[in-house]
N, C-alpha and C positions, 0 to 999 in steps of 0.2 A: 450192434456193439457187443465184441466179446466181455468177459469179466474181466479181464485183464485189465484193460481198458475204464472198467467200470470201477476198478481198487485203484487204480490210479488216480483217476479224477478226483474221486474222494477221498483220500492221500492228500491230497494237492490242496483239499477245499480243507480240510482240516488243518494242514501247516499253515496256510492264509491267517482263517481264524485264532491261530494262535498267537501271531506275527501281531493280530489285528490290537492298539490300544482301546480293550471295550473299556465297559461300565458297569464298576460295579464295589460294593464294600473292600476297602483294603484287604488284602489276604498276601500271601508271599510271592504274588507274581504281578504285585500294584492292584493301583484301585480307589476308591474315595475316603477320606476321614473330614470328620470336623468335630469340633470340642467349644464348647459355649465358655464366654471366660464372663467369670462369676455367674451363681446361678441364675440370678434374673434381669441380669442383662442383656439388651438388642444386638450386641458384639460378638461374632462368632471367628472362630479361626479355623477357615477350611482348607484342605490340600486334595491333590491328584497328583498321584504317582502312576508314572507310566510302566509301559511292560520293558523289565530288561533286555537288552537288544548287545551284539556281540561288536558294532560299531557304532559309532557317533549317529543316532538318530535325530540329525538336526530337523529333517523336516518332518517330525511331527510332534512338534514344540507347540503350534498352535492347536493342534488336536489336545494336548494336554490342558492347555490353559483353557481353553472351549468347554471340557467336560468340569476343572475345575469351578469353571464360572456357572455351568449349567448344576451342581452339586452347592454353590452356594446360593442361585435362583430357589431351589428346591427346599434347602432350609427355610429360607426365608417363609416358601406356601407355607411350611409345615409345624412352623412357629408362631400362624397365624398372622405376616407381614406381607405386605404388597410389593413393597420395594426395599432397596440397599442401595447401600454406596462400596465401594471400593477403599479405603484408606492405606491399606499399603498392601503391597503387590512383588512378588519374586516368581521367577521361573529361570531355574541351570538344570543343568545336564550332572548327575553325580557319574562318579566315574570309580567302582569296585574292580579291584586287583586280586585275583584270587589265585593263591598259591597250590601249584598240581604238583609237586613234587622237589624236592630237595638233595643237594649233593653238598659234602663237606669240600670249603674251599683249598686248596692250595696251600695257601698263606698262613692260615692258620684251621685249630679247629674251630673255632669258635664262632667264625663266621658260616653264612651259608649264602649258596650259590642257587638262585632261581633259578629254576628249568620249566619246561612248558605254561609258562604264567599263562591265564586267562583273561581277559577283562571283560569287564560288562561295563554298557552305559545307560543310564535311566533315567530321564528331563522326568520333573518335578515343579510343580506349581503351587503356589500357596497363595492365598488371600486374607485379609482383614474386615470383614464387613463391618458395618454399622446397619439395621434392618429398621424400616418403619413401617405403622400401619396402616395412615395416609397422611399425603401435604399437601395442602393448598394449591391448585393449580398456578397459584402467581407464585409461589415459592421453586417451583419446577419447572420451569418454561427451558423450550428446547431439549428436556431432558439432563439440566444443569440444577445444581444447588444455586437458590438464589441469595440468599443471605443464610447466618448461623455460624456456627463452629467449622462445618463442610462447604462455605459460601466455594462457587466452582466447580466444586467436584461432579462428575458425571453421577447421573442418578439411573438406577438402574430397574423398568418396573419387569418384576420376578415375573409374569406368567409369558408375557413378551419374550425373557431370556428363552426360557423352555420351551416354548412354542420354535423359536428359532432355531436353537442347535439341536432340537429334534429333528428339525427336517432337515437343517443344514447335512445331517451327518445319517438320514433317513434311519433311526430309531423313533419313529412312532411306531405305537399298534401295539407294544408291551416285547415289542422285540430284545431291546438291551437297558430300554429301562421301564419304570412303570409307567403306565398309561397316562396321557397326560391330563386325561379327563378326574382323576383323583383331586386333582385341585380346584376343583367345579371348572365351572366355566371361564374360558380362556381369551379374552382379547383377541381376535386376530386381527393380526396389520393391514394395511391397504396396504397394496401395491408399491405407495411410495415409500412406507415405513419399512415394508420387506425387505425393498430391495434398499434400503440405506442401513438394513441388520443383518443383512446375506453374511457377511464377517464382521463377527465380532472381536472390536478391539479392547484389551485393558487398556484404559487412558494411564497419559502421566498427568497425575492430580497436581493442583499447588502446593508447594511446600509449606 
């Protein structure tokens, strides 16, 4: 294989990567946040922002909401909780118009006329948790609140999240995120549990 050949490829592997929505702390090209609302409470508000994209990236809205969900499993290890719930839930597409240049119109001066517009499109996910640090296995059954304030709501246990959309999205190993041995020891699913969390959905809770 000449070098040609060989800057190419790697060219190639690098625009991917860039293309790619990873994992990783917010910064100006997306990424994770959450902000705890009041200090010592189990209530967190997380987001995932995706990487801007120069059209509508509808299909990877669920990658979005995936790493949001896998960012607020991680809180939870990291807060010292087992599991959450979900209480409310958003994911859109934002849609930035960025102006390349300008000519006075016609009409008047005062107006201006857009020329070479740019847009960008960026899906965005945010969540509301509610985090505990355990419940009663008759309060949990099927992975449902059984009664309380969240009677319903899916309940979600944190190292099961993580374990899941690590492999779903093959980031184990400390490749795009941290290893997932930091949160000790990690449940893993039987076969049937696996494969009924191969995709993960945000439910729609009770109102």
């Amino acid at each position: 294989m000449d070098w040609f050949k060989v800057i190419v490829i790697l060219c190639f592997s690098i625009f991917l990567a860039s293309c790619t929505t990873g994992y990783r702390p917010l910064n100006d090209s997306g990424g994770y946040w959450e902000e705890r609302i009041e200090s010592t409470s189990n209530q967190f508000k997380i987001g995932y922002d995706g990487n801007k994209w120069h059209s509508d990236p509808v299909n990877r809205k669920e990658r979005v909401i995936d790493l949001a969900l896998l960012r607020s499993a991680e809180v939870a290890l990291e807060n010292g909780f087992k599991y959450f719930i979900i209480i409310e839930s958003k994911a859109y597409t934002e849609k930035t118009s960025l102006l390349q240049g300008s000519i006075p119109s016609n009409s008047t001066s005062s107006r201006l006329k857009r020329i070479n517009a740019s847009e960008t499109y960026q899906i965005k996910a945010t969540f509301t948790t509610v985090n505990y640090g355990d419940i009663a296995e008759n309060l949990r059954a099927n992975n449902v609140m059984q009664s309380g304030e969240f009677k319903g709501y899916a309940l979600y246990k944190a190292d099961l999240v993580v374990y899941t959309i690590l492999m779903k999205y093959n980031m184990s190993n400390n490749k795009l995120s941290p290893n997932i041995e930091r949160y000790g020891p990690i449940s893993i699913p039987s076969s049937r549990q696996a494969q009924a969390m191969e995709t993960i959905r945000v439910p729609t809770n009770p109102k």
